[in-house]
DRENNU-558716 format. One line per 8 residues: number of its first residue (from 0); their letters; for each residue x, y, z of C-alpha. Coordinates in nm, 4 decimals. Layout:
BEGIN
NUM) A) X Y Z ~ ... $
REM end
This chain:
BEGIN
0) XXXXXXXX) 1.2953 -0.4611 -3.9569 ~ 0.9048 -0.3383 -3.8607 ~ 0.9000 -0.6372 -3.6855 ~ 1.1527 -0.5715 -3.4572 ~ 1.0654 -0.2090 -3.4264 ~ 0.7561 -0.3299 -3.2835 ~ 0.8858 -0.5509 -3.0589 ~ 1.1170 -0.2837 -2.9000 $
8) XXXXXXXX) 0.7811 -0.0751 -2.8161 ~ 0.6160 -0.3373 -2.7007 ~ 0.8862 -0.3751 -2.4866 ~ 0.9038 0.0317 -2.3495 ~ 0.5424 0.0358 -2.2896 ~ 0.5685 -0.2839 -2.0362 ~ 0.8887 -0.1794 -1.8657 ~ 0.7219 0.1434 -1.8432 $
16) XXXXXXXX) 0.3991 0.0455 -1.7240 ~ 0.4257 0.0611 -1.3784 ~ 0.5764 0.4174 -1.3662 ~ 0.2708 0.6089 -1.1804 ~ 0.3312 0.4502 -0.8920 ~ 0.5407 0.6299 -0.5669 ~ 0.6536 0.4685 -0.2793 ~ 0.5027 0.5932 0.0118 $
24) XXXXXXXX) 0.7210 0.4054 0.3019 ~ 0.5837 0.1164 0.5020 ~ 0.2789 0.0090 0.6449 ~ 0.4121 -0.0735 1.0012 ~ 0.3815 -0.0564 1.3651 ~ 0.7087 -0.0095 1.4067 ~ 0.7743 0.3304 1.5544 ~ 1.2089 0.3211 1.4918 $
32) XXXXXXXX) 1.2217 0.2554 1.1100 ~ 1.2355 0.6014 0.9105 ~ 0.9772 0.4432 0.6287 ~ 0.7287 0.2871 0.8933 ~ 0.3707 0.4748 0.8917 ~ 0.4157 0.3824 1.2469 ~ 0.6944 0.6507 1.3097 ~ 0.5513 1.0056 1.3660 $
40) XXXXXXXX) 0.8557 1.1708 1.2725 ~ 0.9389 0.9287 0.9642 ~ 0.7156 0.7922 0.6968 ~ 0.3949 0.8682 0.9179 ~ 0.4475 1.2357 1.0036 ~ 0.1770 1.4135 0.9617 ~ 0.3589 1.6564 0.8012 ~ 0.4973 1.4826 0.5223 $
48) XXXXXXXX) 0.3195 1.5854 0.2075 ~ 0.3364 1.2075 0.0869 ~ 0.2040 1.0328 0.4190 ~ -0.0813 0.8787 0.4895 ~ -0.1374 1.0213 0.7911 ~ -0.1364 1.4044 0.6339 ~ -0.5579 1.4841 0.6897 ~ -0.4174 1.7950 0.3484 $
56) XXXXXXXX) -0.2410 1.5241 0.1342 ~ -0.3320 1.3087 -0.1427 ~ -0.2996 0.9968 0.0115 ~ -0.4234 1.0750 0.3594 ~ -0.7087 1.3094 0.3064 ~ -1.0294 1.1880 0.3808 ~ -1.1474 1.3458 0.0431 ~ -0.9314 1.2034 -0.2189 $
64) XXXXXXXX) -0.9974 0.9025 -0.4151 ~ -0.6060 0.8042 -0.3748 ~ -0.6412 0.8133 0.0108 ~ -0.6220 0.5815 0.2494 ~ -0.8451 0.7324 0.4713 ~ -1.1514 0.7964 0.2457 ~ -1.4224 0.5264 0.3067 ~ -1.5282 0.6420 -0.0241 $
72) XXXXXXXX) -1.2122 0.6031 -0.2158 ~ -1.1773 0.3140 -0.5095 ~ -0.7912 0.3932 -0.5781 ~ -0.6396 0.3964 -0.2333 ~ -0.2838 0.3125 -0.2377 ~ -0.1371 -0.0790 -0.2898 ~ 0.0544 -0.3242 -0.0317 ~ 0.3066 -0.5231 -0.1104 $
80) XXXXXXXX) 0.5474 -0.7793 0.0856 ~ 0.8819 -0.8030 0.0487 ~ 0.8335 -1.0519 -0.2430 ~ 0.6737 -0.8538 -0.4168 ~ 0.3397 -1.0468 -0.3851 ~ 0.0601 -0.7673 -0.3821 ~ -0.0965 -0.7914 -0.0497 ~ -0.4039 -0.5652 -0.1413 $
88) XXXXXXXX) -0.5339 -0.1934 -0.0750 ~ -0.4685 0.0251 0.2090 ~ -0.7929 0.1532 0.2108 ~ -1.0947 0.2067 0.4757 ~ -1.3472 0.1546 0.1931 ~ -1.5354 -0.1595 0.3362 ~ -1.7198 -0.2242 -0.0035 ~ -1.3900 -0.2394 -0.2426 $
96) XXXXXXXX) -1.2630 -0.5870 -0.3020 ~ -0.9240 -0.5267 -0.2191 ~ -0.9334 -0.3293 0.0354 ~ -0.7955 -0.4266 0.3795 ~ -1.1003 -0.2651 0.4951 ~ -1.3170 -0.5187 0.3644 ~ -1.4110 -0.7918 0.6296 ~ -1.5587 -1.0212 0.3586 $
104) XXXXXXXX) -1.2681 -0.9970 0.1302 ~ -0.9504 -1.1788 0.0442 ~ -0.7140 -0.9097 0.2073 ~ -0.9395 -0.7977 0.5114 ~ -1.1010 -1.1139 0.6072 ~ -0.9885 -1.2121 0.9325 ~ -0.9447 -1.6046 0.7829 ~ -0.8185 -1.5103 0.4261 $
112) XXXXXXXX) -0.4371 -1.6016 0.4297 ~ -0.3318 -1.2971 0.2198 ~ -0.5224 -1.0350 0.4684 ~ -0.3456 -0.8396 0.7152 ~ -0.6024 -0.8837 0.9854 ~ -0.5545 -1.2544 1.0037 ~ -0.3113 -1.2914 1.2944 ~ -0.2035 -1.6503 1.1056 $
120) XXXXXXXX) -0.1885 -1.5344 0.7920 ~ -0.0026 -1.2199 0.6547 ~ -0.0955 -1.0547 0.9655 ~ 0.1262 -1.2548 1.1712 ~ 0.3145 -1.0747 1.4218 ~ 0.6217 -1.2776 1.3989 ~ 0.6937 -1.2303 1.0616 ~ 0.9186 -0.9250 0.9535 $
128) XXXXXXXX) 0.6565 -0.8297 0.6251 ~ 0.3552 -0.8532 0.8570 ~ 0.2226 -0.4516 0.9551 ~ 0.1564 -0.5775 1.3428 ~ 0.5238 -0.6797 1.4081 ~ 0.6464 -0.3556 1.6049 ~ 1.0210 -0.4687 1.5012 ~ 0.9657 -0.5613 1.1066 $
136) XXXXXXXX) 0.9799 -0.3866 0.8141 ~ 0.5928 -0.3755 0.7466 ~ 0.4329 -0.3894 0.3570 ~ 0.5554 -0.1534 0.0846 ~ 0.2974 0.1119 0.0089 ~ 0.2609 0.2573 -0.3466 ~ 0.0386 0.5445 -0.4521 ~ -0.0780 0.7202 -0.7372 $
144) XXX) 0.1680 0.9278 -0.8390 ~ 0.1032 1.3273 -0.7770 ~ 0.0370 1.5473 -1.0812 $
REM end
């Protein structure tokens, strides 16, 4: 009986996990879909509390560490493709690993296949996941949850 005790909170602590996370809308140039950062009266309105393009708000304030826009931050919010496949940070910190910012990196090198900035890679404009297709659905952005 202990045994499976433990095993069901095991269990509640991975499903439960990945529970800080909020979904911000999409990181897309496509200004007609309501979750594209890409539409100023959607997902990217400057006036919505949860967008990244709110210079107040958590994740577009060039002071916070969950922002996109801080070139400082180390916890900017996290891309991912329609798959699921994590596609890095949307962050303008050069210096972090992950960050789409980062030219020398995995997900901001133009040549990396998992960075948005290479136009044959993730970045491809003819694919519905990519962020430069002005008709797709972008990448999925998740933040830090606010508290």
């Amino acid at each position: 009986m202990p045994m499976r005790m433990a095993l069901s909170i095991g269990l509640l602590v991975v499903a439960t996990s990945g529970a800080g996370a909020q979904y911000l809308g999409n990181y897309s140039a496509n200004p007609y879909a309501p979750n594209s950062t890409g539409n100023a009266y959607g997902a990217g309105s400057r006036y919505n509390p949860s967008s990244i393009n709110n210079p107040y708000g958590q994740h577009g304030s060039a002071y916070s560490n969950n922002s996109a826009n801080n070139p400082y931050a180390t916890d900017g919010p996290k891309l991912y493709d329609s798959e699921g496949n994590y596609r890095g940070r949307l962050s303008s910190n050069p210096y972090d690993p992950d960050s789409i910012s980062n030219p020398y990196g995995r997900y901001g090198s133009r040549f990396a296949p998992d960075s948005v900035n290479n136009p044959y890679g993730a970045g491809n404009p003819h694919t519905p996941d990519s962020p430069t297709n002005p008709y797709g659905q972008g990448l999925s952005i998740q933040g830090a949850d606010d508290d």
